[in-house]
Rosetta silent file (secondary structure, phi, psi, omega in degrees, C-alpha in Angstrom):
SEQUENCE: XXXXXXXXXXXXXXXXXXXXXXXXXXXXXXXXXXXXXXXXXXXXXXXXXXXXXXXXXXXXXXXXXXXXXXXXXXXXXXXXXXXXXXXXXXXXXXXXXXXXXXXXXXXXXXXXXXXXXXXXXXXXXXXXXXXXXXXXXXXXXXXXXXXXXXXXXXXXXXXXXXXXXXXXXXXXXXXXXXXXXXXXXXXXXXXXXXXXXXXXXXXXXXXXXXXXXXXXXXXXXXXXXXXXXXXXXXXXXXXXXXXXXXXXXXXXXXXXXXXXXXXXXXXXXXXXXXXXXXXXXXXXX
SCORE:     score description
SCORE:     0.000 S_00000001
   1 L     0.000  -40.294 -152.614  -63.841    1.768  191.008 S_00000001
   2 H   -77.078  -63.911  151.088  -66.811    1.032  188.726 S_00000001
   3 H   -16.307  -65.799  162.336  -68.463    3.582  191.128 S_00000001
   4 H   -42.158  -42.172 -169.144  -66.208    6.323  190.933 S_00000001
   5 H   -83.830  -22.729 -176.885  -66.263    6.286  187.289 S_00000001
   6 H   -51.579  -71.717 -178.431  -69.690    6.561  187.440 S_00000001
   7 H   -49.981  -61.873 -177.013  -69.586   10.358  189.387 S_00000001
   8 H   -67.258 -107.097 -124.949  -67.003   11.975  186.958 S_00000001
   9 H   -46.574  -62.592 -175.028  -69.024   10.635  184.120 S_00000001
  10 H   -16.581  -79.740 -152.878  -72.625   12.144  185.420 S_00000001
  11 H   -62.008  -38.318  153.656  -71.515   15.664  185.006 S_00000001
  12 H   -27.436  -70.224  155.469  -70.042   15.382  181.697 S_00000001
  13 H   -21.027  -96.013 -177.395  -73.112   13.438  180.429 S_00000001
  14 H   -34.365  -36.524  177.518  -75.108   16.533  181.282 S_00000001
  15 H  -101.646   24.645  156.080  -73.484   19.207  180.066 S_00000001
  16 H   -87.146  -23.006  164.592  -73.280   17.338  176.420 S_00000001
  17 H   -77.008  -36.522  175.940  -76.939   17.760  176.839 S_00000001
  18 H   -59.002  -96.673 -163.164  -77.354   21.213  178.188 S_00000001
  19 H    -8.359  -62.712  147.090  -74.895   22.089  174.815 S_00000001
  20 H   -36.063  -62.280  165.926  -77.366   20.307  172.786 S_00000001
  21 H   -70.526  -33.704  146.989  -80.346   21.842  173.749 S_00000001
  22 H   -10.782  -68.826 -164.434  -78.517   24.762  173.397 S_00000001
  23 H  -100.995   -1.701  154.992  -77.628   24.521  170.329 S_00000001
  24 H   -93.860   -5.388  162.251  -80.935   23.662  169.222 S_00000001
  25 H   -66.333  -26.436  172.521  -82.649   26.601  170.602 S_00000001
  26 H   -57.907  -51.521 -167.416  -80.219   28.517  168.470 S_00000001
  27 H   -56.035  -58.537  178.594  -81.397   26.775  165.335 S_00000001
  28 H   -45.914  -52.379  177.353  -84.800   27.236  166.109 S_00000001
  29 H   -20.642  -66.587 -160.072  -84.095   30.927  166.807 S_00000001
  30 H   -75.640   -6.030  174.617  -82.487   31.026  163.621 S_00000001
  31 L   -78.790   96.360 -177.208  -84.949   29.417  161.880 S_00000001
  32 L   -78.534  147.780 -163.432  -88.201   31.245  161.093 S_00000001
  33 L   -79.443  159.321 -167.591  -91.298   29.171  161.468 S_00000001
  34 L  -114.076  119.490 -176.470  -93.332   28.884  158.357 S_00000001
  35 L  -146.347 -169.844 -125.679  -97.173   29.933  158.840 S_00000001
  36 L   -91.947  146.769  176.698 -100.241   30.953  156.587 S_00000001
  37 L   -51.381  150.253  167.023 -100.481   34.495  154.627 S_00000001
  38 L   -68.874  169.854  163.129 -101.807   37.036  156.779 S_00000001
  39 H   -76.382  -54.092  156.182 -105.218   38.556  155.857 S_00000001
  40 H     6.474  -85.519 -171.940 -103.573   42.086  155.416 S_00000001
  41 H   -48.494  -48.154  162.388 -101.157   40.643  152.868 S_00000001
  42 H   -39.749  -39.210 -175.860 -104.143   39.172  151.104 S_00000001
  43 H   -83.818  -19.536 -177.525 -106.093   41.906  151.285 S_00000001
  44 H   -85.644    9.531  149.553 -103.583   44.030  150.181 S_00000001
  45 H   -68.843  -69.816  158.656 -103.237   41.847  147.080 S_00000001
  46 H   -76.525  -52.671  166.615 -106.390   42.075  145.907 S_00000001
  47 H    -0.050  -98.493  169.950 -106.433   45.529  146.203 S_00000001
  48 H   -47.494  -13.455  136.147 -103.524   46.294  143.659 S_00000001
  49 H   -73.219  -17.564  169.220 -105.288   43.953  141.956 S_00000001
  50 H   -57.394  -69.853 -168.388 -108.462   45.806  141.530 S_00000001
  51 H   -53.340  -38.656  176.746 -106.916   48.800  141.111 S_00000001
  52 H   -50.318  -47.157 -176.224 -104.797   47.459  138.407 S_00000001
  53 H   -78.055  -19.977 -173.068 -107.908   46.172  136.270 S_00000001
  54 H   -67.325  -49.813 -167.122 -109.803   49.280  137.461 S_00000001
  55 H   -62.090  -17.302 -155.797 -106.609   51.065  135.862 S_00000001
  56 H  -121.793  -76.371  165.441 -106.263   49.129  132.295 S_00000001
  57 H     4.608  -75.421 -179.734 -110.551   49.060  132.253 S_00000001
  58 H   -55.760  -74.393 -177.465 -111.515   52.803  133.239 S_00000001
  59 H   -41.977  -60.475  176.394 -109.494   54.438  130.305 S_00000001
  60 H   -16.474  -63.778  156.029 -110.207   51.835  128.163 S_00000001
  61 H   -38.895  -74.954  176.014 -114.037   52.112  128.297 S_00000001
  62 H   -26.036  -62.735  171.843 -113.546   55.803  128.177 S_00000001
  63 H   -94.916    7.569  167.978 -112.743   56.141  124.679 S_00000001
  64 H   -82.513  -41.288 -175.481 -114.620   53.263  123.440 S_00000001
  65 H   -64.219  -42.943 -119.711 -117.519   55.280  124.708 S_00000001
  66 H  -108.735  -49.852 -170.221 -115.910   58.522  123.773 S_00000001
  67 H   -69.487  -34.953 -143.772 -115.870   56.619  119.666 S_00000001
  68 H   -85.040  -36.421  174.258 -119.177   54.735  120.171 S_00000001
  69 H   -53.956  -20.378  174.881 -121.458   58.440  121.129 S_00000001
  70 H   -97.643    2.757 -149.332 -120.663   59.979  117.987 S_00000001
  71 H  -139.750   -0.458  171.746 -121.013   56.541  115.586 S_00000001
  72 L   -93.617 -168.804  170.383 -124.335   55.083  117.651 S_00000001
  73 L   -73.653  149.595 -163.623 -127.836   56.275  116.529 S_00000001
  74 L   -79.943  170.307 -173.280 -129.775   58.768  117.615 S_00000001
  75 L  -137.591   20.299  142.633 -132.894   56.969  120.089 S_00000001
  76 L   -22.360  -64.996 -177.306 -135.410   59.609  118.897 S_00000001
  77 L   -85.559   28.143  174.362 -137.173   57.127  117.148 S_00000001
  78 L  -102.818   28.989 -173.483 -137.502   54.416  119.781 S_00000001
  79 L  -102.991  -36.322  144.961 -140.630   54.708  120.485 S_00000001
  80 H   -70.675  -18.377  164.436 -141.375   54.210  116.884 S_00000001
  81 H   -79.834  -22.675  179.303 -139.606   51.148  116.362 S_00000001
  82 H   -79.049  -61.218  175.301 -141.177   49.296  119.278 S_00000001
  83 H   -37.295  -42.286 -174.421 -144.672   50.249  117.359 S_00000001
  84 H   -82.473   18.172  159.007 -143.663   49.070  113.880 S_00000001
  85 H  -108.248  -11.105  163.298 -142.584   45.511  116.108 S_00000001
  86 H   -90.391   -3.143 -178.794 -146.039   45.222  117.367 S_00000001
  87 L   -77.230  -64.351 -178.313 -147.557   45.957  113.916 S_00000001
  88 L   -36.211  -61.786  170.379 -144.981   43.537  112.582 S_00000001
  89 L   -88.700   19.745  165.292 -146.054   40.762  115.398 S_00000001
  90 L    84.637  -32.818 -175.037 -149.687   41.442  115.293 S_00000001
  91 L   -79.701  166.674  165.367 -149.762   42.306  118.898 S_00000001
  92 L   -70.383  128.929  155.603 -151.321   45.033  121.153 S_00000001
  93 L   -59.648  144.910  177.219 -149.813   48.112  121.814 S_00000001
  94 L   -90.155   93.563 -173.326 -149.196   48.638  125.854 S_00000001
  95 L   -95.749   12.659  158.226 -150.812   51.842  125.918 S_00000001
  96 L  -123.712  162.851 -155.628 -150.755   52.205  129.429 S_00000001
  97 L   -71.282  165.176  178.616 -147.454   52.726  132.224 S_00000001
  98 L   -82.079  151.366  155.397 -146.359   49.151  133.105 S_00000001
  99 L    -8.162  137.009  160.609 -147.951   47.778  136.292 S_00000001
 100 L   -78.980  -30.707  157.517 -146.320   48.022  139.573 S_00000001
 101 L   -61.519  -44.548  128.491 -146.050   44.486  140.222 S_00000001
 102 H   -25.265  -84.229  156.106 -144.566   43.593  136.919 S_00000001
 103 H   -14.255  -17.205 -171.583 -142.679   46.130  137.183 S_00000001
 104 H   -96.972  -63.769  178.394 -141.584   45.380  140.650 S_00000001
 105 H   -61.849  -20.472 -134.079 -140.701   41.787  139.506 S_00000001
 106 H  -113.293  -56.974 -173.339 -139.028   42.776  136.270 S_00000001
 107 H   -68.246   -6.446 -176.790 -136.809   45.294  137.806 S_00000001
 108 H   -92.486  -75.403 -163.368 -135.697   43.114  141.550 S_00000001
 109 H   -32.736  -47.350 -121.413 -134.887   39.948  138.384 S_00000001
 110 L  -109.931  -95.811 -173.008 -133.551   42.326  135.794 S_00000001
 111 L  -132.335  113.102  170.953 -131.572   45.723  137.250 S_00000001
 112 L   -66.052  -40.808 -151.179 -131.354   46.073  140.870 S_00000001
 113 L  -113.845  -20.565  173.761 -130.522   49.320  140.467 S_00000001
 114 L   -10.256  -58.948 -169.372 -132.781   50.723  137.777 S_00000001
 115 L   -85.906    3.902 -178.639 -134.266   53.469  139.036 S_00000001
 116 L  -131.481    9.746  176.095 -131.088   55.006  140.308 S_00000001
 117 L  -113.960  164.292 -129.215 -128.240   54.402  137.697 S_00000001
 118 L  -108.940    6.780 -169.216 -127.857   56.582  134.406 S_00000001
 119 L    79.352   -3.653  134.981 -128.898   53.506  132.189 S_00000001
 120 L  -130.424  150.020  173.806 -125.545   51.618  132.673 S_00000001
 121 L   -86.690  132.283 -164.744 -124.381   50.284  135.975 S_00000001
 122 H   -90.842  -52.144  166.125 -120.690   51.231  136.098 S_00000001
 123 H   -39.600  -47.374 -168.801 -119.955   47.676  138.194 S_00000001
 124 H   -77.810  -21.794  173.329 -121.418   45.671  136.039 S_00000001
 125 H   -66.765  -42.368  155.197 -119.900   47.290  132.837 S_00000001
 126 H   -20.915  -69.998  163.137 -116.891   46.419  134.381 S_00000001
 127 H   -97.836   19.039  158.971 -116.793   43.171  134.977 S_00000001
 128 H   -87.863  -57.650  176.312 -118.641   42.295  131.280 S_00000001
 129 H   -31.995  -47.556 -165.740 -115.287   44.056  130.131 S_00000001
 130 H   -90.021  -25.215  163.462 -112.901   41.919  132.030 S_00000001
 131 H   -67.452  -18.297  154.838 -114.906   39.070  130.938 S_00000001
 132 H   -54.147  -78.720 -158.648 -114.277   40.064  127.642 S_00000001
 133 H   -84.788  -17.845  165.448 -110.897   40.443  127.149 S_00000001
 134 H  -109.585   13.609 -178.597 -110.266   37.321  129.467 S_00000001
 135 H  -147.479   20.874  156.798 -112.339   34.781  128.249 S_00000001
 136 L    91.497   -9.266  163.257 -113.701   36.338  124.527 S_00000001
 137 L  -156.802  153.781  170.218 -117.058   37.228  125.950 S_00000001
 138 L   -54.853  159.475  139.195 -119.010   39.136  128.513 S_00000001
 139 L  -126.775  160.088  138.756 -122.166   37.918  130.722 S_00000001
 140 L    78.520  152.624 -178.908 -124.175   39.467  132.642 S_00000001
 141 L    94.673   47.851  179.680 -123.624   43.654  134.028 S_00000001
 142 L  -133.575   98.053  170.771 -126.566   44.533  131.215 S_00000001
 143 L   -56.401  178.366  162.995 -129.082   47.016  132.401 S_00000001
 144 H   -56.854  -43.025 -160.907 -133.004   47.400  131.352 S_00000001
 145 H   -71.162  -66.930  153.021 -131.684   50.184  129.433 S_00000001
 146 H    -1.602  -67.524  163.968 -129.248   48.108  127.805 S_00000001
 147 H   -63.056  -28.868 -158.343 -131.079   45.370  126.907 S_00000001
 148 H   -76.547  -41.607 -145.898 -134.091   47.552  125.661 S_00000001
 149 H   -82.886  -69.769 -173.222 -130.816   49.371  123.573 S_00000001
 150 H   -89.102  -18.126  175.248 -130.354   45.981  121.634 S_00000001
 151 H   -94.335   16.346  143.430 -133.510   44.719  120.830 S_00000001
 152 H   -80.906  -22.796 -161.798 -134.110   48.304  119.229 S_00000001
 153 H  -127.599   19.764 -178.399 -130.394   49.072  117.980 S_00000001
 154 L    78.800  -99.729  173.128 -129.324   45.342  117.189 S_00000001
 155 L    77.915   14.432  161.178 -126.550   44.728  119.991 S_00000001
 156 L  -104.198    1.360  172.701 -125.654   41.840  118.474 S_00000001
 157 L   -59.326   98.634 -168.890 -122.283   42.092  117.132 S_00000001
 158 L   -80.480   80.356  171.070 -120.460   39.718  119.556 S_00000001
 159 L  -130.149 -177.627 -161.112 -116.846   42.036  119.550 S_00000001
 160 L   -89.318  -28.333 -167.257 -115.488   43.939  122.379 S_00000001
 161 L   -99.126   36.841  140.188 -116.701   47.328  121.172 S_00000001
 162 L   -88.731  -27.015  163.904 -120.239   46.585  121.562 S_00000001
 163 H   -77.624   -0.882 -151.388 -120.533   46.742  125.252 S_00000001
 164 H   -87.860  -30.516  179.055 -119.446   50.206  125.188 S_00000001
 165 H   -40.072  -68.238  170.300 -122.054   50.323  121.939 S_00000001
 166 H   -42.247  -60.601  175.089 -124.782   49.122  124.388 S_00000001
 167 H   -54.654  -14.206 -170.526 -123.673   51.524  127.417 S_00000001
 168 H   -96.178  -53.250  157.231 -124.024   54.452  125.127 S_00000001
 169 H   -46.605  -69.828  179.093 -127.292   53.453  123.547 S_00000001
 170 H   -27.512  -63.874 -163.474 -128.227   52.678  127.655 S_00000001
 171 H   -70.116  -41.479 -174.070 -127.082   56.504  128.648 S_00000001
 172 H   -79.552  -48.031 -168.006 -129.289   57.953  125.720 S_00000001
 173 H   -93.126   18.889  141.280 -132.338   56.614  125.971 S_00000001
 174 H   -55.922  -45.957  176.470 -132.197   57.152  129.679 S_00000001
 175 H   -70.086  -16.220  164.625 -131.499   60.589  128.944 S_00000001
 176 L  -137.056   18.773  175.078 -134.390   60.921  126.962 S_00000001
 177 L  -138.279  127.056  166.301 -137.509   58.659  128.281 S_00000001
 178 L   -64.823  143.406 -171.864 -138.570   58.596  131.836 S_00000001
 179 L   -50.239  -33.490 -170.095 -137.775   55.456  133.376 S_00000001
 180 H   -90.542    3.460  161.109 -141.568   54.150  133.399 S_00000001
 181 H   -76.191  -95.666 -176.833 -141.559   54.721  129.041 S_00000001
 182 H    13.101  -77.445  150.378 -138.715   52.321  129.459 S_00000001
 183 H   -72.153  -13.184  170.690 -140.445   50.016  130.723 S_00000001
 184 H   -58.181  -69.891 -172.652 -143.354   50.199  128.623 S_00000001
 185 H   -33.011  -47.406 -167.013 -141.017   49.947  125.745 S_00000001
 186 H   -71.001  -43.051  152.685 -139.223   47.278  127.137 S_00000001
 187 H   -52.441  -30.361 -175.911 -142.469   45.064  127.926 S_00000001
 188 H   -67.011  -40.490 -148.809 -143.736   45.580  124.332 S_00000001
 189 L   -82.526   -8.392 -143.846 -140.395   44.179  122.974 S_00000001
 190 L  -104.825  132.450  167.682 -140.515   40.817  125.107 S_00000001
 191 E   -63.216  132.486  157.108 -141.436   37.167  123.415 S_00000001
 192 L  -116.356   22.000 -170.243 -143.509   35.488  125.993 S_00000001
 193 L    87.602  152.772  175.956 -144.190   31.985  124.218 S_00000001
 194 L    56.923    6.789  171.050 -147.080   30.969  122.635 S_00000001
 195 L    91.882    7.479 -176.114 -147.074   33.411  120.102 S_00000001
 196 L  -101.295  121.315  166.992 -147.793   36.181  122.617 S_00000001
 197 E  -154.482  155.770 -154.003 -145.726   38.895  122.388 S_00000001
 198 L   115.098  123.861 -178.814 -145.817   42.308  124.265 S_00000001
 199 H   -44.068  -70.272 -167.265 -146.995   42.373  127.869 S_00000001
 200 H   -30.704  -46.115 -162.946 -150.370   43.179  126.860 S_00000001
 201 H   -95.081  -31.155 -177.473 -151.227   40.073  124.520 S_00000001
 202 H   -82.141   -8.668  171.940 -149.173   37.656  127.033 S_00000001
 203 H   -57.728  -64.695 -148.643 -151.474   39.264  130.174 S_00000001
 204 H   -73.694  -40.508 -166.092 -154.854   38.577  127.925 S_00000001
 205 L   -84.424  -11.587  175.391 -153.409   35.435  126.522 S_00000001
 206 L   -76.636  -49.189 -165.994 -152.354   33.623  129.481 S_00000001
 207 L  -103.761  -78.444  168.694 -155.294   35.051  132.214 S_00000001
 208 L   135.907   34.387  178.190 -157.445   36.315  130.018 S_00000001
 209 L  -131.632  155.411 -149.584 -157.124   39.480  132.067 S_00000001
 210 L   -75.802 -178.784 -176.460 -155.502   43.305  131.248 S_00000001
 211 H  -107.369    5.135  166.785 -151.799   43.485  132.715 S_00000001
 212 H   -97.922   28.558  178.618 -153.126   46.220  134.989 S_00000001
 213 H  -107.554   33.246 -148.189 -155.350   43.177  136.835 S_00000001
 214 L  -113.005  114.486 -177.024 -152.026   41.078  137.075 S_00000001
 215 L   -58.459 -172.116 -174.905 -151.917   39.099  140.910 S_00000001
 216 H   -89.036  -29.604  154.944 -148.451   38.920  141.964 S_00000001
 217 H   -72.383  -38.030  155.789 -148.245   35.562  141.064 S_00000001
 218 H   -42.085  -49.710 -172.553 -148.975   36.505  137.302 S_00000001
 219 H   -73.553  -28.801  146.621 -146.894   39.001  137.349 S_00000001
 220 H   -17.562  -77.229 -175.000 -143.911   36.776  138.564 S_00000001
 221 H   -92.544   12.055  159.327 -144.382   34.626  135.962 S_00000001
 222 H   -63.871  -61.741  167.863 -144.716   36.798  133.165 S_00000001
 223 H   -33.027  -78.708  170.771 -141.294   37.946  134.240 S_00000001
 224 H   -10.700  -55.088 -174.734 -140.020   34.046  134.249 S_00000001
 225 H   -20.744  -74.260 -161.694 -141.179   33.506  130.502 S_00000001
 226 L   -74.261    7.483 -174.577 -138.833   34.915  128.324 S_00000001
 227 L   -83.515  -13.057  157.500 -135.642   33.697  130.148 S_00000001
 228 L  -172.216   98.828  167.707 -136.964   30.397  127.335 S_00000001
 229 L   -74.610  -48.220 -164.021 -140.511   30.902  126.455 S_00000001
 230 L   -88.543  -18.910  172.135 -140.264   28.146  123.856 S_00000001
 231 L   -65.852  -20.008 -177.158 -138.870   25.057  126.396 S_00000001
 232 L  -150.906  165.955 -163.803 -141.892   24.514  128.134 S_00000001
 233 L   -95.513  146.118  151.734 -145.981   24.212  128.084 S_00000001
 234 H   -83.782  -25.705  172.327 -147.603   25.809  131.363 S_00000001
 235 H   -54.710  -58.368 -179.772 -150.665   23.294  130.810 S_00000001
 236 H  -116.733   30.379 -142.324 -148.494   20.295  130.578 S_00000001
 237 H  -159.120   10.030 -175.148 -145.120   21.339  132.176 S_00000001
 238 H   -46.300  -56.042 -172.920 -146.099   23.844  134.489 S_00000001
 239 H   -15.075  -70.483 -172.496 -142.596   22.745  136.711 S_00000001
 240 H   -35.797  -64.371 -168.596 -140.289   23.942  134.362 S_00000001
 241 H   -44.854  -26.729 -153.351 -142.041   27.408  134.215 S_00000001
 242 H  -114.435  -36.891  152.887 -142.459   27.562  138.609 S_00000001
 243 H    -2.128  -64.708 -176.493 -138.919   26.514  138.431 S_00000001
 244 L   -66.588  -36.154 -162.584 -138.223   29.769  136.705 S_00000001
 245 H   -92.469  -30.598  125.429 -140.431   32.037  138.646 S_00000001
 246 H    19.918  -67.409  172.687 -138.889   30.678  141.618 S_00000001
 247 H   -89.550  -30.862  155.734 -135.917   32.794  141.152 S_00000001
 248 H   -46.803  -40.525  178.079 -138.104   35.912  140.937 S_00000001
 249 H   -69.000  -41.709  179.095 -139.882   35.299  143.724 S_00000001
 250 H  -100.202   -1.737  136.429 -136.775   35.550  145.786 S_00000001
 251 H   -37.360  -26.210 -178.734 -135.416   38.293  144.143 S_00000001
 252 H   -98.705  -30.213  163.370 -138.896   40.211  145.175 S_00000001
 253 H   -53.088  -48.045  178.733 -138.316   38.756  148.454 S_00000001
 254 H   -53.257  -71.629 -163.105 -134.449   39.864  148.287 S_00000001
 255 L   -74.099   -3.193 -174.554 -135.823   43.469  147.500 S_00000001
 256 L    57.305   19.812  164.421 -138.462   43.221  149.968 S_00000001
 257 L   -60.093  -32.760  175.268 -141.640   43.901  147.680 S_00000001
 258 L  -135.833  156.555 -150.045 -143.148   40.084  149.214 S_00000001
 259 L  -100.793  174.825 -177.081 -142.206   38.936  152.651 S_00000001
 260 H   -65.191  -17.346 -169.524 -140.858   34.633  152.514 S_00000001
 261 H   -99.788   -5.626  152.569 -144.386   33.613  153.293 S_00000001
 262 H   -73.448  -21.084  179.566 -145.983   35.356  150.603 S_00000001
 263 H   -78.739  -23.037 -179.462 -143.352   34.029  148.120 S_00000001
 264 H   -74.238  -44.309 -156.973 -144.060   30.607  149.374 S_00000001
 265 H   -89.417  -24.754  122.897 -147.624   30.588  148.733 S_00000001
 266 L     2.501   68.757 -161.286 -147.181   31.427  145.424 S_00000001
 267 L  -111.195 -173.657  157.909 -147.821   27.568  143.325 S_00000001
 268 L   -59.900  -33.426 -154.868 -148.822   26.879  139.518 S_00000001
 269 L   -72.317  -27.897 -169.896 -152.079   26.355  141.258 S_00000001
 270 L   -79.318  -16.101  164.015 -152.216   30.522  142.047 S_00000001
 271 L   -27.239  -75.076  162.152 -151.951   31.181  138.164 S_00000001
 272 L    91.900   60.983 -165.810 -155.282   30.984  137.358 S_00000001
 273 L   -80.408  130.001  166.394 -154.438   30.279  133.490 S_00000001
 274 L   -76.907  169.321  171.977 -157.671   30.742  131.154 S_00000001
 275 L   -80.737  147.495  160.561 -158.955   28.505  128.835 S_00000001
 276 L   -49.015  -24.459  165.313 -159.307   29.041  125.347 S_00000001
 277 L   -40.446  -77.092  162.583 -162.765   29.569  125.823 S_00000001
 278 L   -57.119  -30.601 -172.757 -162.428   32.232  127.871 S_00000001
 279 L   -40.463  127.144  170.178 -159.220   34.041  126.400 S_00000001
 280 L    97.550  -17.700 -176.092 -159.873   37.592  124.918 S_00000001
 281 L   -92.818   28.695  176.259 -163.520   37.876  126.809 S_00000001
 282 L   -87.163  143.707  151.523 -161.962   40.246  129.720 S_00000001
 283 L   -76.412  130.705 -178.802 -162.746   43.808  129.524 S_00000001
 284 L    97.956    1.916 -175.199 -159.445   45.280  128.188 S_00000001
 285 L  -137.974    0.000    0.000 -158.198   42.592  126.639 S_00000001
């Protein structure tokens, strides 16, 4: 009997299971599985986000720029104002184009792009704008021309209307100095520590040599200085200072003016710092 009951149960049993998986296959069906944003959808996120700040940004700029060309200064005279700040500081005028290795160095650190933007880089004004309005100040996106712009024209009023003040200032004296007066100008204007300031007097006072004699390693770390010319000694602190030049070096590397094993070789010890003794007894300096 026991037996019997057995066989009519069996088939029952089973198809309460087949039903079951059944009806969980359904479920699943209906159920969509949960998995990870696509890259598409991502990319097509940031997109319409770009475009959005590109959209709020672009006008924006436009008429700040539009106010700030008729209300900056004319840059006629900036060739006279860099003289009366070496008269002012004592120093030599750099009466000759800058170096090419300085120059090399100043511009791979400085503006990537120098010789082929309009005196502002349109990226970088960009995202010193959006850095503006979302966290009260800009960094960084500041060409040679730019910079050159405020320590002739001020540039220091930390408001929102001042980058465009700076891009505008940038665009003029591009438009009216060849790129290597720029850089003269721009070397003239620069603190190097130690009371030297002005390519010229930080070449002679450092080497004791003119800045068109300037090795590669010199010229590095002339660049290096002024990012804090007053934190450190090169006599008894040279670190700090190779520290600095460091990021030049691979920036010249980056741009491919020195290959990694010239950038390597490149110590404190390749300075070649003069003595007081010596300082000022170079021809040319």
């Amino acid at each position: 009997m026991n037996g019997e009951a057995g066989r009519h149960a069996l088939p029952v049993t089973r198809r309460h299971v087949d039903d079951a998986d059944q009806a969980q296959r359904s479920s699943e069906r209906r159920v969509p599985p949960i998995s990870a944003r696509s890259p598409r959808s991502a990319l097509a996120t940031w997109a319409r986000r770009v475009l959005l700040t590109i959209g709020v940004v672009v006008p924006l700029m436009a008429a700040l720029i539009g106010v700030e060309w008729v209300i900056t200064p004319s840059v006629a005279d900036a060739q006279q104002r860099v003289h009366a700040f070496a008269v002012s500081h004592h120093s030599a005028d750099l009466d000759q184009p800058v170096p090419a290795k300085y120059a090399a160095a100043l511009v791979a650190t400085e503006d990537g792009r120098f010789y082929s933007h309009p005196g502002i880089d349109v990226p970088g004004v960009a995202r010193r704008a959006v850095g503006v309005f979302r966290q009260g100040g800009g960094q960084g996106g500041s060409t040679l021309d730019q910079q050159l712009a405020g320590m002739l024209y001020g540039g220091s009023r930390e408001v929102r209307n001042d980058i465009a003040a700076q891009a505008v200032l940038g665009v003029k004296l591009d438009a009216t100095y060849s790129k290597a007066q720029i850089l003269q100008m721009y070397a003239q204007m620069l603190y190097f520590g130690q009371g030297f300031y002005g390519l010229h007097d930080a070449s002679c006072g450092y080497f004791n040599t003119p800045p068109r004699n300037l090795t590669w390693s010199q010229a590095s770390l002339l660049v290096a200085l002024p990012e804090a010319p007053s934190n450190y000694d090169l006599d008894t602190d040279p670190q700090v200072a190779a520290q600095l030049q460091a990021h030049v070096l691979n920036r010249l590397v980056a741009a491919g003016a020195l290959t990694r094993a010239e950038a390597d070789q490149i110590t404190p010890n390749s300075w070649q710092l003069a003595t007081r003794a010596t300082t000022g007894t170079s021809s040319g300096c």
